[in-house]
Backbone as XML, in Angstrom:
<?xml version="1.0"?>
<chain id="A" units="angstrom">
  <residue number="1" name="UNK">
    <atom name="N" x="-90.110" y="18.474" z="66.430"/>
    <atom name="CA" x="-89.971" y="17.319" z="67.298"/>
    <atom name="C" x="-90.719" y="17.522" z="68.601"/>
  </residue>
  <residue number="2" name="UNK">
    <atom name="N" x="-91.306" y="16.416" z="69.033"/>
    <atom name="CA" x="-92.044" y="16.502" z="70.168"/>
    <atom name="C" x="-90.744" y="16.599" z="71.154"/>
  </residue>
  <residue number="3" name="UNK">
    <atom name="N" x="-91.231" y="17.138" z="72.796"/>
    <atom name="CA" x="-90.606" y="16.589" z="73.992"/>
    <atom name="C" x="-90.434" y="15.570" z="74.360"/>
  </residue>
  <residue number="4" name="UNK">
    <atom name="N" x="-89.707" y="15.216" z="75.170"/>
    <atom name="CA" x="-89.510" y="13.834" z="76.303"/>
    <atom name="C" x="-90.992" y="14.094" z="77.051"/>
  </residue>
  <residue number="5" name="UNK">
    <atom name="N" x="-91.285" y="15.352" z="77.795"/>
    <atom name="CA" x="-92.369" y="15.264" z="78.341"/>
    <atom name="C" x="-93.752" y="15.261" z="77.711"/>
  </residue>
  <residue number="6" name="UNK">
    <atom name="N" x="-93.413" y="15.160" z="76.440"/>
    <atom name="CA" x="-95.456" y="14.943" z="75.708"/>
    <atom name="C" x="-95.098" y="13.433" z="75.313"/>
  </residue>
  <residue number="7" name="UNK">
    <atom name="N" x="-94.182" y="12.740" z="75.886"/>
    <atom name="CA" x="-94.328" y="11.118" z="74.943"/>
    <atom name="C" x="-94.032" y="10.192" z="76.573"/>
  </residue>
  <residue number="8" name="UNK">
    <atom name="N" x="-93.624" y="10.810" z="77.488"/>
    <atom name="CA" x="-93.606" y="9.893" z="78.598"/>
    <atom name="C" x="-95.076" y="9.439" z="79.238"/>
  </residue>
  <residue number="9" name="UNK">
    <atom name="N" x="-95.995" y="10.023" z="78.646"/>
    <atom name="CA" x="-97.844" y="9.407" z="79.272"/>
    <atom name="C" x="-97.942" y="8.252" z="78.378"/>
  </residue>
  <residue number="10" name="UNK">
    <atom name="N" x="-97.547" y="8.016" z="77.067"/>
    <atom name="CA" x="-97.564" y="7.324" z="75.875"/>
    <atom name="C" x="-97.905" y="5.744" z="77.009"/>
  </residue>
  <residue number="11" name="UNK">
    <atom name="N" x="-96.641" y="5.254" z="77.350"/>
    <atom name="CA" x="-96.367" y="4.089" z="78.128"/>
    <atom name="C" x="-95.765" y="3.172" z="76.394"/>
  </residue>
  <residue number="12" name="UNK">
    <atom name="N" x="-95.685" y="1.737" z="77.152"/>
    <atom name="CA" x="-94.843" y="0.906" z="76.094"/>
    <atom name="C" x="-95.867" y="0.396" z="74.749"/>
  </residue>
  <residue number="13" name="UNK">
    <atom name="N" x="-96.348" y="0.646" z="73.968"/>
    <atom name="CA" x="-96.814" y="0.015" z="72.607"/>
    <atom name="C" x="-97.189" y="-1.304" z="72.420"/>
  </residue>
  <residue number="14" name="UNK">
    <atom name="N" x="-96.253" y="-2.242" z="73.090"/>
    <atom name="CA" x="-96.858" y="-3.296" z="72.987"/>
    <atom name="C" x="-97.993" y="-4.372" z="74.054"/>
  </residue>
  <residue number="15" name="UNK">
    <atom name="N" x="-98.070" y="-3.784" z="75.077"/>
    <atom name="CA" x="-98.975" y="-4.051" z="75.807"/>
    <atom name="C" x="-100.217" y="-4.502" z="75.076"/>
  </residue>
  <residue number="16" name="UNK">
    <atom name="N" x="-100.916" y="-3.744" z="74.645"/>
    <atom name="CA" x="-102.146" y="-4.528" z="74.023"/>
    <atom name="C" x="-101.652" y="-5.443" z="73.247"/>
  </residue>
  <residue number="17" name="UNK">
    <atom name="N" x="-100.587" y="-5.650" z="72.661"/>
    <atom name="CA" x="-100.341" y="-7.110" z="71.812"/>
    <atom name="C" x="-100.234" y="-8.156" z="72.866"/>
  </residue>
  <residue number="18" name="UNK">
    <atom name="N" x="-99.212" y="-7.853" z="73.933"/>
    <atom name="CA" x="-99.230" y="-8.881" z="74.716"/>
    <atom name="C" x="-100.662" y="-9.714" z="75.416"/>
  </residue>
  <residue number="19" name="UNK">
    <atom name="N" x="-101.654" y="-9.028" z="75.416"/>
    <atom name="CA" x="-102.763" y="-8.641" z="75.951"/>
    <atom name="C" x="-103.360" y="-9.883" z="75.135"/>
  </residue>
  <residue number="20" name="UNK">
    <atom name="N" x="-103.117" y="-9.314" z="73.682"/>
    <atom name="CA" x="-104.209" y="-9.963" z="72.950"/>
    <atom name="C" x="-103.172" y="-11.759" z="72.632"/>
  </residue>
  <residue number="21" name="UNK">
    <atom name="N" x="-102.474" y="-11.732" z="72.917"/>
    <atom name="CA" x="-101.833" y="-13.396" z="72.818"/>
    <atom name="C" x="-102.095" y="-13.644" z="74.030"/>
  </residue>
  <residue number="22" name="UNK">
    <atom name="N" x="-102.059" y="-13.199" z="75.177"/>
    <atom name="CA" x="-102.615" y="-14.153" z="76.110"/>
    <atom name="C" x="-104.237" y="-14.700" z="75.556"/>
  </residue>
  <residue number="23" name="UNK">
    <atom name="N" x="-104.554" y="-13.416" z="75.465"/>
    <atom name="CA" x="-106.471" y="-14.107" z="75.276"/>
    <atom name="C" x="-106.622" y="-15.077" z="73.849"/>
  </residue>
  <residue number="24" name="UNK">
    <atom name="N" x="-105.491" y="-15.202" z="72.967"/>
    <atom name="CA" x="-105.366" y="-16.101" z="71.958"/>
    <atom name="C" x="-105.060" y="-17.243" z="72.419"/>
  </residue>
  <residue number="25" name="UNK">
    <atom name="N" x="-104.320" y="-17.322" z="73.256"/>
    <atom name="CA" x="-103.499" y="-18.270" z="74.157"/>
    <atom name="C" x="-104.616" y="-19.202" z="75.052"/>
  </residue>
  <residue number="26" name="UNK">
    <atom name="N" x="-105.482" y="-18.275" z="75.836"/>
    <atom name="CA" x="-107.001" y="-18.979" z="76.581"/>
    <atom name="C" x="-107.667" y="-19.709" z="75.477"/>
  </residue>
  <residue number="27" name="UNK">
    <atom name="N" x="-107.989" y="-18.858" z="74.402"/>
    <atom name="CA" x="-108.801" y="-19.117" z="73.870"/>
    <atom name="C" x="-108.357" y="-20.239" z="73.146"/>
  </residue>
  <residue number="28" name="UNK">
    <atom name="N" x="-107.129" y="-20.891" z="72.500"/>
    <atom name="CA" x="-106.803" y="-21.893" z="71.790"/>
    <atom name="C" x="-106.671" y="-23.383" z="72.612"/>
  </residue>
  <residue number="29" name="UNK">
    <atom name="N" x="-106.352" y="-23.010" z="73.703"/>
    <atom name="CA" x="-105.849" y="-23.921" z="74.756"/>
    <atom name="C" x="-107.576" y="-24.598" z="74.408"/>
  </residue>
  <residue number="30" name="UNK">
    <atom name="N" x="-108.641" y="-24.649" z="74.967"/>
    <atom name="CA" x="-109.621" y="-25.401" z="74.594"/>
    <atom name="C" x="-109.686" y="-26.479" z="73.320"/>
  </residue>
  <residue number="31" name="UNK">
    <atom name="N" x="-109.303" y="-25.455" z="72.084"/>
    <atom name="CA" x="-109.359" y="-26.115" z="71.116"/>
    <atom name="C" x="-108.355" y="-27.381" z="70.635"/>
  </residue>
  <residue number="32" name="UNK">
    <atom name="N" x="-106.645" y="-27.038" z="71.463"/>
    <atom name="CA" x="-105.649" y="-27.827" z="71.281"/>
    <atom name="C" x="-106.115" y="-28.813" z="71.891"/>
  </residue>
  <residue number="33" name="UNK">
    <atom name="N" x="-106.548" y="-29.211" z="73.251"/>
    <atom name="CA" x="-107.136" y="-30.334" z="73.917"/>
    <atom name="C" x="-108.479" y="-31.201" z="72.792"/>
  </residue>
  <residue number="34" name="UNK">
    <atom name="N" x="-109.250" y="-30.290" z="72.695"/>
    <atom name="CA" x="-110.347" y="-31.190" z="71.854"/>
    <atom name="C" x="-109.553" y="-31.859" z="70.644"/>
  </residue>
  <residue number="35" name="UNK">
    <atom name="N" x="-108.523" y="-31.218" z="69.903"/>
    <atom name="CA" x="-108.487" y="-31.841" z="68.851"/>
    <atom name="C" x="-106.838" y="-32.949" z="69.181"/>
  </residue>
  <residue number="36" name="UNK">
    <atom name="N" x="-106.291" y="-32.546" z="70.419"/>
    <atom name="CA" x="-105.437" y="-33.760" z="71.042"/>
    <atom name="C" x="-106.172" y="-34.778" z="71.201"/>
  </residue>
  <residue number="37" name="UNK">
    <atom name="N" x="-107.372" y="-35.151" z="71.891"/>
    <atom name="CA" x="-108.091" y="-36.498" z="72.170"/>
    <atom name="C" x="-108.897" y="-36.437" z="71.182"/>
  </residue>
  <residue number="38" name="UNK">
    <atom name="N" x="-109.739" y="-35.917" z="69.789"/>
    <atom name="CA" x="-109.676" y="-36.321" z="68.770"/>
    <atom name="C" x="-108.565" y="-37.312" z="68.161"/>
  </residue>
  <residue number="39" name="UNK">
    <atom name="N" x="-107.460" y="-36.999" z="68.177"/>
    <atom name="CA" x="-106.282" y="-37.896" z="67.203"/>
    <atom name="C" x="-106.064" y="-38.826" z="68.252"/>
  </residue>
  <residue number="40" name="UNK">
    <atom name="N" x="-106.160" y="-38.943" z="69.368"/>
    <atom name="CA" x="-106.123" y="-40.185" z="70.416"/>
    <atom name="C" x="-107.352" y="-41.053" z="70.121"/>
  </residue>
  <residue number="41" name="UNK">
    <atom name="N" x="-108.526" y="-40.722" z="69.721"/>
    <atom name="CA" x="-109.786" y="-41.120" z="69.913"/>
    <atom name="C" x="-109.445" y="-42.269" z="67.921"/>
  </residue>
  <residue number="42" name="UNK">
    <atom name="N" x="-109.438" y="-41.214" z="67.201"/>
    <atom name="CA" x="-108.846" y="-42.227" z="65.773"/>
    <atom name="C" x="-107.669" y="-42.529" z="65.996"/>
  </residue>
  <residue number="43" name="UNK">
    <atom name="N" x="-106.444" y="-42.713" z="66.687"/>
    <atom name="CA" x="-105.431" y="-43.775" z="66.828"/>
    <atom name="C" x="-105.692" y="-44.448" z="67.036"/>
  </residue>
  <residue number="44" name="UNK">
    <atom name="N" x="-106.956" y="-45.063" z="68.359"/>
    <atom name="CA" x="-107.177" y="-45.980" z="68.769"/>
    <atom name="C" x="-108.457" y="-47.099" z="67.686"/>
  </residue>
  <residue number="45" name="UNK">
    <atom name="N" x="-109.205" y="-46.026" z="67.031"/>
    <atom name="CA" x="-110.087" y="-46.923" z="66.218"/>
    <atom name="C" x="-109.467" y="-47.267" z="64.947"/>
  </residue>
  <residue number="46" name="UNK">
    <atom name="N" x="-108.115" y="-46.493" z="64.662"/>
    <atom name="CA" x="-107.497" y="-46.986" z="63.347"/>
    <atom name="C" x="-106.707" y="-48.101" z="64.065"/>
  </residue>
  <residue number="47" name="UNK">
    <atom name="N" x="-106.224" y="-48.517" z="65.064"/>
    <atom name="CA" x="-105.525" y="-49.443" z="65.773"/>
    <atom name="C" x="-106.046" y="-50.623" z="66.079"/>
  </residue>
  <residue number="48" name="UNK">
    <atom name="N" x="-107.536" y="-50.503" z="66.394"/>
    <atom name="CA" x="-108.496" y="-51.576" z="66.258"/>
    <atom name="C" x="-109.298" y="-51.865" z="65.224"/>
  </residue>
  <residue number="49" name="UNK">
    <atom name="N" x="-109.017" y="-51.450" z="64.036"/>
    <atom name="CA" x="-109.619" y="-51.797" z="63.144"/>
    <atom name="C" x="-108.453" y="-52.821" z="62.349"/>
  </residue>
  <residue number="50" name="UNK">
    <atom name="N" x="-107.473" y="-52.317" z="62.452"/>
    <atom name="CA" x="-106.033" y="-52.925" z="62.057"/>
    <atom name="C" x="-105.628" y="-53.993" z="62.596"/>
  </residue>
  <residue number="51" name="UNK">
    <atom name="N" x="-106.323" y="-54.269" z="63.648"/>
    <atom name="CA" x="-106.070" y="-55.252" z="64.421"/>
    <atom name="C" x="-107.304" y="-56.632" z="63.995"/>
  </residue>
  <residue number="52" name="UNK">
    <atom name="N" x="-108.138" y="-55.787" z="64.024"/>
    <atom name="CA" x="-109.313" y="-57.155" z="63.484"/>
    <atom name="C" x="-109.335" y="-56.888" z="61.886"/>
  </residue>
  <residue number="53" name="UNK">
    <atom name="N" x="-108.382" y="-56.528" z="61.188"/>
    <atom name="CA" x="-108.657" y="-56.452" z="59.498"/>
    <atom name="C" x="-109.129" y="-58.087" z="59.174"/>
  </residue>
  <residue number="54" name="UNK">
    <atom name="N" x="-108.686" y="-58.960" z="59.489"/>
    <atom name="CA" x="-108.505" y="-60.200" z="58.738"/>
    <atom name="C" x="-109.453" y="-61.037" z="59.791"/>
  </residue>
  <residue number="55" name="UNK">
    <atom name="N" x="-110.400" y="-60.790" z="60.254"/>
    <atom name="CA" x="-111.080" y="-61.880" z="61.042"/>
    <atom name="C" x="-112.294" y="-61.642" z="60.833"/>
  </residue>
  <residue number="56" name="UNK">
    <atom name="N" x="-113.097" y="-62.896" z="60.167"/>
    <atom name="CA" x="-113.848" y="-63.481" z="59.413"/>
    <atom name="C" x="-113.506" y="-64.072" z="57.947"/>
  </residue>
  <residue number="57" name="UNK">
    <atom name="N" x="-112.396" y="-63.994" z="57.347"/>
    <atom name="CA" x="-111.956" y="-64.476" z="56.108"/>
    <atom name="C" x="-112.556" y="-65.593" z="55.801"/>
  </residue>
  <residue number="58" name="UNK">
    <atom name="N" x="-111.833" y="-66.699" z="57.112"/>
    <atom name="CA" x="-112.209" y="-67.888" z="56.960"/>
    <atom name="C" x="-113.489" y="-68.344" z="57.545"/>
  </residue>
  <residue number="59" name="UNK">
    <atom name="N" x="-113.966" y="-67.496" z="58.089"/>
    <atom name="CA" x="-115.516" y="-67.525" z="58.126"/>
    <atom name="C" x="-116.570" y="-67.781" z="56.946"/>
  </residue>
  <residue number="60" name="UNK">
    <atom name="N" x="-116.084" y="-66.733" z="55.759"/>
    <atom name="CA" x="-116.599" y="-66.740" z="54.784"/>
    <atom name="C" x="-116.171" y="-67.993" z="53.604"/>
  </residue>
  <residue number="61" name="UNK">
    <atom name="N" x="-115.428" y="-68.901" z="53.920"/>
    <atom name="CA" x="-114.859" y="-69.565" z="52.976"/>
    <atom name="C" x="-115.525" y="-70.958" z="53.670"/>
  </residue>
  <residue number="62" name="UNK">
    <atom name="N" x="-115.938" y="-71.121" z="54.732"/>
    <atom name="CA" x="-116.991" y="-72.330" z="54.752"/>
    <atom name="C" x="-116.348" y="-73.084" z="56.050"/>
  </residue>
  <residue number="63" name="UNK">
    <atom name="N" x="-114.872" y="-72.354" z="56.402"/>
    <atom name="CA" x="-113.830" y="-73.288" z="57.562"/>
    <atom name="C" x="-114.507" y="-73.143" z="58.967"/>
  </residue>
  <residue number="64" name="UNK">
    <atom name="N" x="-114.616" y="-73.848" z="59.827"/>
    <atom name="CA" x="-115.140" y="-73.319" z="61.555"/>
    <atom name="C" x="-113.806" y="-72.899" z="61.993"/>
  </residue>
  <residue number="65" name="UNK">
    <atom name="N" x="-114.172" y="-71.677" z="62.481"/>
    <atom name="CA" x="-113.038" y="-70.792" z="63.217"/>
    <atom name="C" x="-113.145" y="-71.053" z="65.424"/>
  </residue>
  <residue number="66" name="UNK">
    <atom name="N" x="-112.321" y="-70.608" z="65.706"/>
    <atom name="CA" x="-112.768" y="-70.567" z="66.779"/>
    <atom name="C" x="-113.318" y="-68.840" z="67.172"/>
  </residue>
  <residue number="67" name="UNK">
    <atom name="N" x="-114.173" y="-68.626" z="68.021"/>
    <atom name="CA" x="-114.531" y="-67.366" z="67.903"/>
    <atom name="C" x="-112.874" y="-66.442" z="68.783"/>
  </residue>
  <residue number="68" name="UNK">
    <atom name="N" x="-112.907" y="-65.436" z="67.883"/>
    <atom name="CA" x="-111.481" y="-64.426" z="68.199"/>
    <atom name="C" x="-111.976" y="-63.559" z="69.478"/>
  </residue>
  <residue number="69" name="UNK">
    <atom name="N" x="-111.076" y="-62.997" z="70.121"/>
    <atom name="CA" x="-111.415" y="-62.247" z="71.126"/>
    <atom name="C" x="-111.692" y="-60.825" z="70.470"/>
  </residue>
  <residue number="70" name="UNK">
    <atom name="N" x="-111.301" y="-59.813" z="71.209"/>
    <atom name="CA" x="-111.035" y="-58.190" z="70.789"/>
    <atom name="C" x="-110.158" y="-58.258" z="69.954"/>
  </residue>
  <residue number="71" name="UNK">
    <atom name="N" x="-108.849" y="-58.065" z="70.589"/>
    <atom name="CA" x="-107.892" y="-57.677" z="69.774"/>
    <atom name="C" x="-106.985" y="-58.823" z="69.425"/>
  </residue>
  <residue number="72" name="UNK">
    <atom name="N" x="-106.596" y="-59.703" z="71.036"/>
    <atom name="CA" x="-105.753" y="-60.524" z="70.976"/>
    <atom name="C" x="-105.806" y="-62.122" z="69.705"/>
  </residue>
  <residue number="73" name="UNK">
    <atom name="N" x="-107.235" y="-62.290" z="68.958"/>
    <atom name="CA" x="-107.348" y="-63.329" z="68.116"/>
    <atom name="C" x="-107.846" y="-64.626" z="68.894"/>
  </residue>
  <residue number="74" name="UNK">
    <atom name="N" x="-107.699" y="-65.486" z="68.183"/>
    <atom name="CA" x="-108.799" y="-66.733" z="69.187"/>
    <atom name="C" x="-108.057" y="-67.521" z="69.780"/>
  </residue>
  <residue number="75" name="UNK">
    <atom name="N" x="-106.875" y="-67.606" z="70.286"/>
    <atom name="CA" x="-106.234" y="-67.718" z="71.537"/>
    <atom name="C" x="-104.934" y="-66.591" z="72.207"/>
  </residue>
  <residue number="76" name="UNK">
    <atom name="N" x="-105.729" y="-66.296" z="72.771"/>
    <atom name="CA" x="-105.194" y="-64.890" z="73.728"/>
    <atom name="C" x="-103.923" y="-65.638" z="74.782"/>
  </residue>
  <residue number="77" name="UNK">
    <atom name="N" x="-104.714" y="-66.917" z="75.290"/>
    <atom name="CA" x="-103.786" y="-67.665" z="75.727"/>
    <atom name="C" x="-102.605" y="-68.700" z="75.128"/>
  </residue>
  <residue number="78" name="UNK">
    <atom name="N" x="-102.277" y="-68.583" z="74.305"/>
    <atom name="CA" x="-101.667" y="-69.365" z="73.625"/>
    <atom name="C" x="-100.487" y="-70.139" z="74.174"/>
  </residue>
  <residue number="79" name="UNK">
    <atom name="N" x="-99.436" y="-68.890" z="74.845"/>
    <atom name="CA" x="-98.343" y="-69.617" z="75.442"/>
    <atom name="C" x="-98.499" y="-70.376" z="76.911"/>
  </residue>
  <residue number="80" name="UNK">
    <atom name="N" x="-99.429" y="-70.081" z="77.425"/>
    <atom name="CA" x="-99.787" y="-70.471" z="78.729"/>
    <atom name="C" x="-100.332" y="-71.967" z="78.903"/>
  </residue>
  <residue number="81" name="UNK">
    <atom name="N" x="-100.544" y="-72.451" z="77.450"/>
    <atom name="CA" x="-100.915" y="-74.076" z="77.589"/>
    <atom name="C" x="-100.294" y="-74.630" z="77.040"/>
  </residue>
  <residue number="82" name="UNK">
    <atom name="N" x="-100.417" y="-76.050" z="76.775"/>
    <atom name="CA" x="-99.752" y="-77.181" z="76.296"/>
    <atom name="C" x="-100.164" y="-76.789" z="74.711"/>
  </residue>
  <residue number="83" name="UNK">
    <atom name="N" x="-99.742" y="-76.851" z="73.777"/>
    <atom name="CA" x="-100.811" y="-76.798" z="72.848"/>
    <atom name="C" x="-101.206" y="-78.323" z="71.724"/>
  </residue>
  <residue number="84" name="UNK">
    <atom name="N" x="-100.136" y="-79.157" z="72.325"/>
    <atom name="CA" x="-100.451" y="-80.636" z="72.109"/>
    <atom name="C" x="-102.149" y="-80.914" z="72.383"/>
  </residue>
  <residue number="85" name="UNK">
    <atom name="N" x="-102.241" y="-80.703" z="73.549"/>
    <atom name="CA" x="-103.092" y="-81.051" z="74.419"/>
    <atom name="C" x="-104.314" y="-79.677" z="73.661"/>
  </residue>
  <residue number="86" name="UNK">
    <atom name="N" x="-104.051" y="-78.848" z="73.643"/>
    <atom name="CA" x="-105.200" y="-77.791" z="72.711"/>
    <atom name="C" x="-105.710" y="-78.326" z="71.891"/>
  </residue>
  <residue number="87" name="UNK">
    <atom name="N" x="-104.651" y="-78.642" z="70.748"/>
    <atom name="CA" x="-104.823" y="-78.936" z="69.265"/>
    <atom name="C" x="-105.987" y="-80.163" z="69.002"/>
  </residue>
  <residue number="88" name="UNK">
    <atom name="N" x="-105.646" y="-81.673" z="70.347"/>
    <atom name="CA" x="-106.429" y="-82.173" z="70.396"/>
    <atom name="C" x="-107.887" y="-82.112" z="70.564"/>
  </residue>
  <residue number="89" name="UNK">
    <atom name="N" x="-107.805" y="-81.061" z="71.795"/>
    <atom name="CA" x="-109.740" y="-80.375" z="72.197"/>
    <atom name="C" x="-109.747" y="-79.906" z="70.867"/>
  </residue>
  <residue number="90" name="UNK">
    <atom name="N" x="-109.329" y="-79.010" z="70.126"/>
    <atom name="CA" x="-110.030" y="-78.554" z="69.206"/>
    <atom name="C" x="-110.124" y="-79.304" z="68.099"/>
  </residue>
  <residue number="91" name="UNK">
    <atom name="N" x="-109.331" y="-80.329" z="67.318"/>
    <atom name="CA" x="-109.897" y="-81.501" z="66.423"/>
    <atom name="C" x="-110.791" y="-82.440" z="66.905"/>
  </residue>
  <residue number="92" name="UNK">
    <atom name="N" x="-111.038" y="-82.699" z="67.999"/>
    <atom name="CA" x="-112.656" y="-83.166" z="68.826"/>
    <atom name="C" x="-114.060" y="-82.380" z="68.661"/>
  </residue>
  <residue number="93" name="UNK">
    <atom name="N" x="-113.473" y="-80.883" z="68.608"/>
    <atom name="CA" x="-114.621" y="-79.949" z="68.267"/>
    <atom name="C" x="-115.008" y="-79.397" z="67.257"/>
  </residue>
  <residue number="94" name="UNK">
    <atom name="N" x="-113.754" y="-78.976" z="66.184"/>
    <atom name="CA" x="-114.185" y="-78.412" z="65.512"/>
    <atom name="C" x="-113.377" y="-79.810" z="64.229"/>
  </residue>
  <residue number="95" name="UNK">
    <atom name="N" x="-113.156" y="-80.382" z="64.202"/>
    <atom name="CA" x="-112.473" y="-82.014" z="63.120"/>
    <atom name="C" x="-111.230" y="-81.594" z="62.661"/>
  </residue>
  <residue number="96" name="UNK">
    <atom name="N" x="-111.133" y="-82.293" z="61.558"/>
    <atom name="CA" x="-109.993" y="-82.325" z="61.138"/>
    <atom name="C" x="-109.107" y="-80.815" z="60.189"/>
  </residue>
  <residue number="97" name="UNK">
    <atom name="N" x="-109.833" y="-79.885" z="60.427"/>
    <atom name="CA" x="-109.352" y="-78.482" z="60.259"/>
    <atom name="C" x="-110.361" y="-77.174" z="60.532"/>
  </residue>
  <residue number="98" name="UNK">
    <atom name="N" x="-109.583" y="-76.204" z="61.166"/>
    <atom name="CA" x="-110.033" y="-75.170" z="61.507"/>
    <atom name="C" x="-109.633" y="-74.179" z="61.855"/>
  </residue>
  <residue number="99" name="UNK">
    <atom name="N" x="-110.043" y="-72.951" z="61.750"/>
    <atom name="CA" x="-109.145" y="-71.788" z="61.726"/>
    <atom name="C" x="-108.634" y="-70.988" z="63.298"/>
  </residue>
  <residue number="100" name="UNK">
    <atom name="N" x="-107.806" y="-70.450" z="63.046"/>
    <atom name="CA" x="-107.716" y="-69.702" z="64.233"/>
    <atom name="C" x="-106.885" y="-68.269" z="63.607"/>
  </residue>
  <residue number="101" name="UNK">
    <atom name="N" x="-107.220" y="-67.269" z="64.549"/>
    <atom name="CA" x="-106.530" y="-66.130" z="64.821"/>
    <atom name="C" x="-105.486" y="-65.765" z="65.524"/>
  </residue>
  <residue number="102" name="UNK">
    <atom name="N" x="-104.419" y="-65.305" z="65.014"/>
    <atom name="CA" x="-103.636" y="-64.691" z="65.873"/>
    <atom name="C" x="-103.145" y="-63.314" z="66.085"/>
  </residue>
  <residue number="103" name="UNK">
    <atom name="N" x="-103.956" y="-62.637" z="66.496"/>
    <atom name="CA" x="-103.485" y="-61.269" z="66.723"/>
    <atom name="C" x="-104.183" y="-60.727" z="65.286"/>
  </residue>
  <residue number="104" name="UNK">
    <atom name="N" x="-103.594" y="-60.071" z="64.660"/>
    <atom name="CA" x="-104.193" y="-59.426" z="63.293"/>
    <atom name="C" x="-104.494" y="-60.803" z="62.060"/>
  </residue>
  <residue number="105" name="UNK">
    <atom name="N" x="-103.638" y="-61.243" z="62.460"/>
    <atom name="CA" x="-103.272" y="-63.135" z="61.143"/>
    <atom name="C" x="-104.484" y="-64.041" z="61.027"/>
  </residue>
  <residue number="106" name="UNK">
    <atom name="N" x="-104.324" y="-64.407" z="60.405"/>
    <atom name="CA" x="-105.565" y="-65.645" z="60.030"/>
    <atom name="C" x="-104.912" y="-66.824" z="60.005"/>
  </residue>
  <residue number="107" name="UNK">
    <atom name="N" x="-104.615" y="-67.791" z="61.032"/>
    <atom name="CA" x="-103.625" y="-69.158" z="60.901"/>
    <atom name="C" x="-104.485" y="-70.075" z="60.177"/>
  </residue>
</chain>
């Protein structure tokens, strides 16, 4: 058996482990960020794609649409007017039927 005094220079064993998880720790921290705003970056284009799935349908079927915004569909304003008074401007413009968007929907 060794002494107490040939193993007290030793020091504690795990030091270099601790050592090496910090520098795992630096070193990942970069990568957790890039691939956090990766999955922010496709939430948002799977969110807007989901959102305009259905606009042009009735484009393609021969109906006049009104043109849709981004996300909100082709009246963003909807509750904010009369829509008596809408419905009329738009059978003046576009006749006696025509499409609109609402949000993801095709009305």
């Amino acid at each position: 058996m060794r002494s107490k005094s040939s193993l007290s220079g030793w020091g504690p064993v795990t030091s270099g482990i601790e050592l090496d998880k910090e520098y795992l720790q630096l070193k990942m921290l970069p990568l957790l960020l890039e691939l956090f705003f990766l999955l922010i970056l496709l939430l948002g284009v799977g969110l807007t794609v989901y959102a305009r799935w259905n606009y042009g349908i009735l484009d393609g079927l021969g109906f006049p649409v009104m043109k849709p915004s981004f996300i909100l569909g082709s009246a963003p304003n909807l509750h904010t007017k009369v829509q008596h008074f809408e419905d009329m401007e738009r059978y003046r413009k576009y006749g006696p039927i025509w499409g609109v968007s609402s949000r993801n929907q095709t009305v």
